[in-house]
N, C-alpha and C positions, 0 to 999 in steps of 0.2 A: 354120372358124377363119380370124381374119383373116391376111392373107399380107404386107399393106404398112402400115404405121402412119405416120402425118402427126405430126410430131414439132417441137414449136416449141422453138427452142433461142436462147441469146444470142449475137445477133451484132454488139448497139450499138444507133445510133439509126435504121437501116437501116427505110425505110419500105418498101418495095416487097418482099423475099423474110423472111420471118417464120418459117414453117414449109416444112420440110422433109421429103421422104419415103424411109425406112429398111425394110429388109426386116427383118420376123422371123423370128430362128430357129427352128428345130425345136421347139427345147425350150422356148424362150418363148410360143410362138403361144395354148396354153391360162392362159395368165397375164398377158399383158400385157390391161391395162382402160383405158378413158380417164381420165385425171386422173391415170393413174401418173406416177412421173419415172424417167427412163431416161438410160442411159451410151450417146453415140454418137460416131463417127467423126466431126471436123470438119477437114477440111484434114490436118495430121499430127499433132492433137491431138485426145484425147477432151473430148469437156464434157459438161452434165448437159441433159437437156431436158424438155416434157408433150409427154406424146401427147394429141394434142388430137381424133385421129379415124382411121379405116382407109379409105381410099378407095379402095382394091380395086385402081384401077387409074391407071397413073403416066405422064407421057411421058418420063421418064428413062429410059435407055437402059440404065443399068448401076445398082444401087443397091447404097451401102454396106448392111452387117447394124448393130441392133442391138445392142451389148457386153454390158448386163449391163440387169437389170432393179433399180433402186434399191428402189422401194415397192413392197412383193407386194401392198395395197389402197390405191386412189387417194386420194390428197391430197386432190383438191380433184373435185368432186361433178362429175356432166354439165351440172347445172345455172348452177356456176360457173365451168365451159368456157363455156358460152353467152354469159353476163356477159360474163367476160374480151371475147372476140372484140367483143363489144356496143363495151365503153369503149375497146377497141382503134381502132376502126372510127373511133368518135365521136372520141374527143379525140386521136389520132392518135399514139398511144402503140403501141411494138413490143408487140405480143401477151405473150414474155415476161415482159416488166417488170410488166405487169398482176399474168399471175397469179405471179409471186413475191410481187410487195406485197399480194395476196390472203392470202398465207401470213404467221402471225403470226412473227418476227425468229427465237426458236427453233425452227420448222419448216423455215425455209429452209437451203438444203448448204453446207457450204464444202468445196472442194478443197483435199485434203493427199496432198503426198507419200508413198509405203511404198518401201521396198525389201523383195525375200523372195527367198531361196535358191532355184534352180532344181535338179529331182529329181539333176542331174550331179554338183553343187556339192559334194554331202554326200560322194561316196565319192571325189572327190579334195582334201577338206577337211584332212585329215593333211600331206600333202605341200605344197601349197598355203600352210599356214600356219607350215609350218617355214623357206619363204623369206620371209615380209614381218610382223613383228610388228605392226605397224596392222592388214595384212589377217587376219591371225589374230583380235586381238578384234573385227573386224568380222563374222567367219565365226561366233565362238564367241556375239555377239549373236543372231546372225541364225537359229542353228539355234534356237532359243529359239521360233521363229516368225518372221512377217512383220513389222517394225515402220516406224512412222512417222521418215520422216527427222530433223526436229526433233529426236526422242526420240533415232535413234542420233548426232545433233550432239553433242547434252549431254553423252550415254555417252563418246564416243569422242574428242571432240575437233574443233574447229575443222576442222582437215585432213583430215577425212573424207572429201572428196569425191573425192580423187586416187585414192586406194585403190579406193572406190567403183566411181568410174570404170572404170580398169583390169580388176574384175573383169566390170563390164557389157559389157566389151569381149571378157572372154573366155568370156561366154555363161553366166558362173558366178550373178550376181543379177538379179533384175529389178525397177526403178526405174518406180514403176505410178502412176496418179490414183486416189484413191479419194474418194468423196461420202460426207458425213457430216452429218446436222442439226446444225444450230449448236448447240443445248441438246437435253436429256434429259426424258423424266419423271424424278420423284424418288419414292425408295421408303424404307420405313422399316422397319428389322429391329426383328421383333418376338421375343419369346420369350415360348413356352410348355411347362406345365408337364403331363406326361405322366398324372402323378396324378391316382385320386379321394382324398377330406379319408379315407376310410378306411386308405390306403395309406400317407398320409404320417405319421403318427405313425412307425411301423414302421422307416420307413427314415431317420428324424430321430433315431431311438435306438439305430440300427446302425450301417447302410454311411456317414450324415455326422455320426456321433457325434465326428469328430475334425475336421471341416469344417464350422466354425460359420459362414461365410459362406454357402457353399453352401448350409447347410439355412437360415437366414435368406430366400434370394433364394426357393428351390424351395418355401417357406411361404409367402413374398409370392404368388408366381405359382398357386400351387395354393386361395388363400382368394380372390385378388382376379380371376384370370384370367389372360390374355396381355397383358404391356405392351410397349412400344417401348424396346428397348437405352439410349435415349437418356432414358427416364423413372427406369432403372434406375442409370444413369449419375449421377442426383439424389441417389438414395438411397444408394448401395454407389460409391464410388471406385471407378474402374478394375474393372471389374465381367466385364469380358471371360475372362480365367483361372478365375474360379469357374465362371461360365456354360461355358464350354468343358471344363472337368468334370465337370459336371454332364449336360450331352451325351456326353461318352465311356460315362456312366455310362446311358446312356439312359431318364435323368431329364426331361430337357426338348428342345423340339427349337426349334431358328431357323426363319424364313422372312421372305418380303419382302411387303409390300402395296403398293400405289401411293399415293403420297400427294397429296389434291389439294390444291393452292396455290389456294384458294379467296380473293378480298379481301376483307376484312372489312369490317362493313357498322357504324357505329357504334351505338351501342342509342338516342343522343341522336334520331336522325332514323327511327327505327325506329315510327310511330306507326300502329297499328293502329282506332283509332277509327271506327266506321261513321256515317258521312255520310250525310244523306237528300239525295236531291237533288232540286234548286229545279222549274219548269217548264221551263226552258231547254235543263240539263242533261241532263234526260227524252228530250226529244224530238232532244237531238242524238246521246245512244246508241240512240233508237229510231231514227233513221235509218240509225248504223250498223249497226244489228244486222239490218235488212230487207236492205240489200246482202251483209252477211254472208250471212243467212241463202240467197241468189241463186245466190251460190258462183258470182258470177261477179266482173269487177274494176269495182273504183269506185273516185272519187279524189275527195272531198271535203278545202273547204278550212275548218276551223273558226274563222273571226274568234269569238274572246272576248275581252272586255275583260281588261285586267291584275287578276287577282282572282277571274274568273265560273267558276273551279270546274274548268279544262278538263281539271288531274289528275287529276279523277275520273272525268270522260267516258274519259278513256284508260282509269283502271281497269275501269270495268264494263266496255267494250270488248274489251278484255284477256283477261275472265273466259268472255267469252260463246265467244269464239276457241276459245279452251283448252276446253270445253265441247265443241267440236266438233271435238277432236282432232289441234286445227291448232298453230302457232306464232306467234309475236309480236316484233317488233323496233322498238325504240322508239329511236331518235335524238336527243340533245340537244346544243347547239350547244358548248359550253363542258363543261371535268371538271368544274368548279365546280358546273354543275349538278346532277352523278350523285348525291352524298351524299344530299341531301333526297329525289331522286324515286325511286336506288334501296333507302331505308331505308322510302317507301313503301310502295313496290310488295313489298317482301321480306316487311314486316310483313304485308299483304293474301295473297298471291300464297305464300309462303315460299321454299321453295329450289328452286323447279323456274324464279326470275328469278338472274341474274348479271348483274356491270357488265365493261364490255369499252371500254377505252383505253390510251392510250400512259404513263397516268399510274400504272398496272400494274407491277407487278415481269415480266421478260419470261419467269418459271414461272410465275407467273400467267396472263399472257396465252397461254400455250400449252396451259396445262390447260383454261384456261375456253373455249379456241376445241375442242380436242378435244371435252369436253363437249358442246358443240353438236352438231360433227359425229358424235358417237355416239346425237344424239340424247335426253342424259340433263336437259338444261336447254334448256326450254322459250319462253323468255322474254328477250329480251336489251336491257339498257343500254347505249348506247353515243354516242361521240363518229362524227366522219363517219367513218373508214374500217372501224367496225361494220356499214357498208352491206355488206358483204362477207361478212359474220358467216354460217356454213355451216350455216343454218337449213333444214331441211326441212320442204316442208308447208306453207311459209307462208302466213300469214291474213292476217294483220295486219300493216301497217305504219302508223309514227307518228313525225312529225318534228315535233316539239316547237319555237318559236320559227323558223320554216322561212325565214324573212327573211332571217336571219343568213349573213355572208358570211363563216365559218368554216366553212360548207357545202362549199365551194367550196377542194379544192386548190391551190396556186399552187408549192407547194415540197417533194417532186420529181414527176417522172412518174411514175405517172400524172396528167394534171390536171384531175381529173375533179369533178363536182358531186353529191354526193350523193342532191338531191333527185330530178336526174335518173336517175341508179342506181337508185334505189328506186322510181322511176313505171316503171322497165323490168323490174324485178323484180316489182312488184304484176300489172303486165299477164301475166305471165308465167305468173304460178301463180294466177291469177285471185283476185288478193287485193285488199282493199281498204286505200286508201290516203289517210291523214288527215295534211292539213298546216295544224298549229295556229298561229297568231299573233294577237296585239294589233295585229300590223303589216304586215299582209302585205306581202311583197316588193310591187312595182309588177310584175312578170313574171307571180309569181302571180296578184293578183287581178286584170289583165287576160284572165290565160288563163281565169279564173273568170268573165270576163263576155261572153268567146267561147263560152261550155257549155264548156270542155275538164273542170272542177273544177263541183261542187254546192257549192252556199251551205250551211254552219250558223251562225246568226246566236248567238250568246253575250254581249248589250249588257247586262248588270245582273251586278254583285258577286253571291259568294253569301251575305257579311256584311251586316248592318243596314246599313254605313258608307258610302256613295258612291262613287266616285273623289275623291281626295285635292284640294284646293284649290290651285291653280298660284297664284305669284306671279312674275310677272318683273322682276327689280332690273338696271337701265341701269347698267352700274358706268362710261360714261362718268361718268354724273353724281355718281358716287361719287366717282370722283379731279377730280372741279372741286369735288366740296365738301372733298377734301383729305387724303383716304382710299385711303392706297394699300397698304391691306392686302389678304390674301387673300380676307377676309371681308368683305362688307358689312355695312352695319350692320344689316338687315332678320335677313341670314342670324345675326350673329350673336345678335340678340334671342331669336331661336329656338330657336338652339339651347343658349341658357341657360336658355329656359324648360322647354326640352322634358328639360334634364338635372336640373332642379328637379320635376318631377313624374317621376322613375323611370324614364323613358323612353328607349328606342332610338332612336340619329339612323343614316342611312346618307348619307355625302358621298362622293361619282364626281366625279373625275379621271381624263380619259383618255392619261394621261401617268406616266410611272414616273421615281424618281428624285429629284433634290433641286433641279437647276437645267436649264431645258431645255437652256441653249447659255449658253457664256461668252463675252466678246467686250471685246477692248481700247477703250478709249474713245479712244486718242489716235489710232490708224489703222484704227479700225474694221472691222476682221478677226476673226470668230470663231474657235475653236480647233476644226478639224476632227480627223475620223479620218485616221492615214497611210494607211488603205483603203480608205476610202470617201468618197463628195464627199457628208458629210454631218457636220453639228457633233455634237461630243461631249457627254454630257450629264454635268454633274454628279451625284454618286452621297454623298451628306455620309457614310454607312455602307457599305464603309469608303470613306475622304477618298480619292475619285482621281475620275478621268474616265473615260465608258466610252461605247462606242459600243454600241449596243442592233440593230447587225447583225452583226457581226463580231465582236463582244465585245474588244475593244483594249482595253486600261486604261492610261494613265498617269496618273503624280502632277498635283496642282494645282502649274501653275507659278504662281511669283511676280514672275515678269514675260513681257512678249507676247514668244513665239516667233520674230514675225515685223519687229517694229520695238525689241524691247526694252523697253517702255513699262512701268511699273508700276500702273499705272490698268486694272487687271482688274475686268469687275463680273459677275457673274450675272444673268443675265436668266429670264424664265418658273418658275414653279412649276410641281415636279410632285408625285409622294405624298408622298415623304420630306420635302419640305419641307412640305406642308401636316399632315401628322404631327407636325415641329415646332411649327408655331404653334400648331396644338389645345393640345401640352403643358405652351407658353409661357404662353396663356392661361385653359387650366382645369387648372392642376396636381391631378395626381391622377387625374385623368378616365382610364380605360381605352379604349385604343385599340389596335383589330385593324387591321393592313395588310393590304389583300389584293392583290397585282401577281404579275409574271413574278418577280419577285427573293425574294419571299416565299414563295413557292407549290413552289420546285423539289424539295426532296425528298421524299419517298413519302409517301401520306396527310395531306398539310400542307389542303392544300383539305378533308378531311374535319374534322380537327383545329381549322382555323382558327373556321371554321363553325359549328362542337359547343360550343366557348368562347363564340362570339358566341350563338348560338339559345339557351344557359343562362341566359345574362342578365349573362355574369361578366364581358363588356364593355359600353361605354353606346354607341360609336362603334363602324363599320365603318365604312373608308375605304378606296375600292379602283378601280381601273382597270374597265375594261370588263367582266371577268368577275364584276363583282356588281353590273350593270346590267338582269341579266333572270332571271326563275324564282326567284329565293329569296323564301322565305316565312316572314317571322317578325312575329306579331303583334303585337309589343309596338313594332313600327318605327313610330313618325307622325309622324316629319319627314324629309325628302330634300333634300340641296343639293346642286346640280351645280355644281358651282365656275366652269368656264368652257364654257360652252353651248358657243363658237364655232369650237372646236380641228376636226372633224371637218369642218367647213363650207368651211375652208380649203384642203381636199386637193384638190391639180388632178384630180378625177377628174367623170363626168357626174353618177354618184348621190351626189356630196357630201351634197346638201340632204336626200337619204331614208335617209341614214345617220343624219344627223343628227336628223330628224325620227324617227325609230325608236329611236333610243338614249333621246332627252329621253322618249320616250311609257313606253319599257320601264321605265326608272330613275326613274322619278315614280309607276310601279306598285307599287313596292316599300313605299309607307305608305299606312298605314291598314287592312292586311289584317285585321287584328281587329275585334275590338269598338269600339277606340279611331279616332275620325277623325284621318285624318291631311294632312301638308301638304309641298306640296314649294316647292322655292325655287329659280328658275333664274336665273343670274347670266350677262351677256351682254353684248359690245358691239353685240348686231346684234341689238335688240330689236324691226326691224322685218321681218326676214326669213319669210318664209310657213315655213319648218319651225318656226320657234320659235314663232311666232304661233301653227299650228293645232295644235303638241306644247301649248301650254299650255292648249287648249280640246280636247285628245283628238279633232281632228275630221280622223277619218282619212278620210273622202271627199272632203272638201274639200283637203286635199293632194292628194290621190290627184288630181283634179281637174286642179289646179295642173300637177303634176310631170307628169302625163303631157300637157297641151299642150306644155309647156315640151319634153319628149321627141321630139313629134309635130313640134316647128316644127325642130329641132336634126337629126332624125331618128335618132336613137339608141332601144336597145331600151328598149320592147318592139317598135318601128317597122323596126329591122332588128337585125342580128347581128353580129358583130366575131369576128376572129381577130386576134389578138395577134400578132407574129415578132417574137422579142429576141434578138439576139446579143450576145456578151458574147466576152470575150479580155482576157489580161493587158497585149496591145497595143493600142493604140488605132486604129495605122493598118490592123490586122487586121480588125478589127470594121470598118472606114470601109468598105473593101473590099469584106467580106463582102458588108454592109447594100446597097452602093451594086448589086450583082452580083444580089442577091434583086430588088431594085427593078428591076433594066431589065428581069430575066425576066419580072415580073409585068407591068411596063408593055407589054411586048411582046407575052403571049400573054393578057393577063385585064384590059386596061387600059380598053376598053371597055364590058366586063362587072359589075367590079366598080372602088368607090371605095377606089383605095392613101392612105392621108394616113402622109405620111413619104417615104424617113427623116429618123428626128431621131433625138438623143439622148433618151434614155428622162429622167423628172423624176430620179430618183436616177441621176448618169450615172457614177457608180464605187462598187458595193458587194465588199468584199474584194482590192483591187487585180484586178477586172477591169471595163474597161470594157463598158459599154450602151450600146446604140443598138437603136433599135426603128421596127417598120412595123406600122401597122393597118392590116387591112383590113372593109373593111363592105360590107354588101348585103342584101339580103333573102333572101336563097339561101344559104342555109347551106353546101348541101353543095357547091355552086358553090366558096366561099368556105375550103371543106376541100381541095378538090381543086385551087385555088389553092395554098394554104400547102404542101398533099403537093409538089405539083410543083416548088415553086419549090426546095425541100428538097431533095428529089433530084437538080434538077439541081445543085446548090450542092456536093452529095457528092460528085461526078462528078469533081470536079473538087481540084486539088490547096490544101489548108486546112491551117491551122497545127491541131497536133496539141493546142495549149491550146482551140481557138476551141470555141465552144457558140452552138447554134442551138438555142432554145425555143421551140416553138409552145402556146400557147395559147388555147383554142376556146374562146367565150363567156367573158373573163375578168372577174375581180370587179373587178380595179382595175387600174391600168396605172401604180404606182410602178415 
């Protein structure tokens, strides 16, 4: 039995000591497991920590014990120890923070307050409470049991503490930490009837001959079975007093089940139909099915076209897994996505698939992540931090759309990439590992023409109908010929034809809102946030301003802030106002929003979707999240309002954002029977994303953007680590920045390329200021041990207690 446990506990942002080693007592040694959480000594306070390992042997000289053991079986697997320590390592996050954010919101503790009598307390309790009336009902609470402080606040009153005090002083209560999950399972009292149909006559003409309730419920329960108190509650008002006589009488008995808070899957997306599949499709499951069958790890990357079917390459996949005993984790970039693929997969698959996101009630997300870890579901849907999902056994993994830089956390630690997680999980359990796209990243399919990834080629629809017909409309040339509406005139021929033949239109704006930024005309000052150094966006629903980082809202003023002027204009479209003009111009016409402001409460993404896929809308307008994966047949026209918003971002992959959106969101028509057409509107009709998005020629981008990479040296040619400091001060942050930079010039300035400091592009989100250093190089872990160092020594030293230091390894963007 082990004698010393390594015990990772929180201690901040502390890079350098993480874990910690604690003796076990006696009576813990056959019960403490890895992945437990446990109660331990920190300084002159307890906290909660994992035991991440026993290493038999320590060079501390003296060790704390152990307190208490929280979980009698571990949390979190050996396997998700591994993990943890993996993205620890990698993205330089404390060990802790990992695996708590491993744990879904209701599984993780909160510390609360008790107070409880000490064995003394009770036999000088008489005397004791005949001199101090507060300490008396504090004594007469407490014999009751041990309670939570909070609890005896309410009870007793505000000035509890004095009393309190005094008697902790005289050895009489003890004032303790206790660890508690944040949430529960939920269970549901059932009642049954003790009866057979022989017996109950008998006693419906005797002993509740004068109790017509009672013999009503105990005939329900003895013809139809056992129901839930709360079914009963339907039928019989206030049902509790009969039933509780009905038990003295030992008629019926209560008990509790578990109830799972399963999400509902809507029936609209639910479509079980068998599919033959093409030549394509064949051969890219019979590929995977040979690395399955190896049982050893493979990582193919599936280029398919927008359309070729790759849903159902995941399903047979899927099938074949589960065939062989194993498990399956499927990844989708967006929630948006889950409705369609997991009403899918549930219809094919049934109930051994669940979806897993934040878009969950969080009894939801605790049953559904138990389930896994028990074992009982097989199969999981999920947004990125489902990379975590407590799957054992696993086969298969599947990243759907794997381009997407929703993959990739940026807010908070850990800040970790999914796909990288899951290549470190596939190797692990020797699984194989499919990352699907029309687009691939430029990282992926370089590392795809290094061998790192296998080729599956998917270039043909699996409908009659081609890839959809691109058009591109110059709307300079539109506002010279005098046209300055949202529409052009191409776009809008279209889509008056296309609402004249019955038809679905889908139009993407990647912008929420009604007006992007207001701006006086007389002193040319936009209306910023008081937060943030960033403009306010107009919101017409309801009429105010709002900033879309910090959420600030004020009214629309009727004159500039800053000179008085009354010459306020609106500038930029975003949905809400292009939702208007739709309404302006085809009154009548049904239109689904789909954005951040639409989508917030539970099931909206499902709901919205189910409306539109029925047909009972003609329009879908929507931001980013209905730019990839949905699949509705009757869609054969797309307009992209404004191609060039994405193209804009000071960042390097501007252009393959942008080229990957146009390519995704022009996949959305013609998926049926029906050919379809998309319409891209642009000032930058000569740009190589927009050019090779309108001819789907992703090698010839790919061509492009990676000399363009190769000359710039950016990856896939080297690697970056990000350091952002932020403060509510400015000359904190100055400091900071300037203090990280000399370390690094001094001890890594040869080694590696520092560019900065600067202030970051957004240089105040929330009244704190940014300023930021990259660093680059070909050496990653060079470039890790850069950023740790400079860190630590930064900590070392005395910082304002607001300042924040982010590190972020390989980041997606550097707003």
């Amino acid at each position: 039995m082990p004698e010393i446990a390594a015990v990772a506990i929180n201690i901040g942002k502390n890079l350098e000591k993480q874990v910690f080693d604690y003796l076990i007592p006696t009576h813990l040694r056959d019960k403490v497991k890895i992945g437990c959480r446990v109660q331990v000594p920190l300084g002159s306070r307890y906290t909660e920590g994992f035991i991440v390992g026993f290493p038999g042997k320590t060079d501390v000289l003296k060790l704390k014990s152990i307190k208490s053991l929280i979980d009698e079986e571990p949390i979190i697997s050996q396997e998700m120890v591994d993990v943890a320590f993996w993205v620890s390592e990698k993205y330089l996050c404390p060990l802790y923070q990992v695996l708590e954010y491993i744990l879904p919101p209701y599984a993780r503790l909160k510390k609360e307050k008790w107070v409880r009598l000490v064995p003394e307390a009770i036999q000088l309790m008489e005397t004791i409470a005949g001199l101090n009336p507060p300490i008396a009902k504090i004594l007469s609470q407490l014999k009751k049991g041990p309670q939570k402080l909070n609890i005896l606040r309410k009870k007793i009153g505000e000035g509890v503490e004095i009393p309190l005090f005094d008697l902790e002083k005289r050895g009489l209560v003890k004032i303790f930490d206790d660890f508690q999950a944040q949430g529960s399972r939920k269970f549901s009292t059932m009642v049954k009837s003790k009866l057979t149909l022989n017996e109950l006559n008998e006693i419906l003409t005797t002993e509740l001959k004068r109790a017509p309730k009672q013999a009503e419920i105990l005939k329900y329960l003895t013809l139809n079975g056992p129901a839930e108190l709360s079914q009963l509650s339907q039928n019989w008002p206030q049902p509790g007093s009969a039933i509780s006589g009905l038990e003295r009488k030992g008629l019926v008995i209560k008990y509790k089940i578990k109830e799972e808070r399963f999400p509902q899957v809507f029936k609209e997306f639910k479509k079980d139909k068998v599919l033959k599949l093409n030549q394509y499709q064949v051969e890219a499951v019979t590929n995977i099915k040979e690395k399955l069958e190896q049982g050893h790890f493979g990582a193919f990357l599936l280029h398919g076209v927008t359309g070729s079917g790759k849903t159902e390459v995941y399903l047979e996949s899927i099938r074949y897994v589960l065939k062989q005993g194993r498990t399956a984790l499927v990844l989708v970039p967006e929630i948006s996505l889950t409705p369609q693929l997991i009403g899918r997969f549930s219809a094919v698959l049934g109930e051994q698939v669940k979806v897993l996101h934040s878009g969950l009630s969080p009894g939801e997300r605790l049953d559904v992540w138990e389930s896994l870890r028990l074992g009982k579901v097989k199969v999981i849907v999920g947004v990125r931090s489902a990379v975590f999902a407590p799957l054992s056994n696993l086969g298969l993994i599947i990243i759907d759309e794997e381009h997407e830089t929703t993959f990739k956390q940026s807010e908070p630690d850990p800040r970790y990439h999914a796909r990288e997680v899951a290549l470190y999980r596939a190797k692990r359990n020797n699984a194989v590992l499919v990352l699907g796209s029309a687009t691939p990243s430029l990282e992926t399919y370089y590392r795809m023409i290094k061998g790192e990834y296998e080729l599956i080629n998917m270039q043909e629809r699996v409908t009659p109908q081609p890839l959809p017909q691109v058009e591109i409309v110059d709307m300079r040339k539109e506002f010279l010929k005098g046209n300055k509406s949202i529409f052009s005139q191409r776009l809008k021929i279209n889509i008056e034809e296309t609402l004249a033949r019955g038809e679905q239109i889908i139009l993407f704006l990647n912008r929420r809102g009604y007006s992007t930024f207001v701006l006086c005309r007389e002193c040319g000052k936009p209306l910023e946030c008081k937060n943030c150094a960033i403009s306010l966006t107009y919101h017409s629903i309801p009429h105010h301003m709002k900033c879309h980082y910090c959420d600030f809202t004020m009214p629309v003023p009727h004159r500039c802030p800053h000179c008085g002027s009354s010459f306020i204009r609106y500038f930029g479209a975003g949905t809400q106002q292009v939702e208007a003009e739709i309404k302006k111009i085809w009154p009548g016409v049904k239109v689904i929003r789909m954005d951040v402001d639409t989508t917030q409460n539970k099931d909206a993404h499902q709901k919205l979707l189910a409306e539109f896929g029925s047909n009972k809308s003609s329009i879908l307008l929507g931001t980013q999240m209905i730019a990839k994966g949905l699949d509705f047949p009757n869609v054969t026209l797309v307009g992209v309002i404004a191609a060039d918003l994405s193209l804009s971002f000071p960042d390097y992959n501007a252009g393959e954002r942008t080229f990957q959106l146009l390519t995704q969101v022009a996949g959305r028509a013609g998926r049926g029977s029906l050919a379809g057409k998309v319409i891209i509107q642009t000032y930058n009709p000569e740009h190589y994303a927009i050019t090779t998005g309108k001819n789907y020629a992703y090698l010839e981008f790919f061509q492009k953007e990676l000399a363009l990479r190769k000359q710039m040296d950016y990856p896939p040619f080297s690697s970056l680590v990000r350091i952002l400091v932020t403060d509510v001060k400015e000359k904190n942050v100055v400091n900071c920045i300037g203090q990280i930079a000399a370390f690094l010039q001094d001890h890594f300035g040869e080694k590696i390329e520092i560019l900065g400091p600067a202030t970051a592009p957004i240089k105040k989100i929330k009244n704190r200021y940014r300023y930021q250093l990259i660093l680059k190089g070909t050496d990653l872990d060079l470039l890790r041990v850069a950023a740790r160092n400079s860190f630590n020594h930064i900590l070392k030293g005395e910082n304002s207690k607001t300042l924040r230091i982010i590190i972020d390894v390989e980041p997606e963007n550097i707003l």
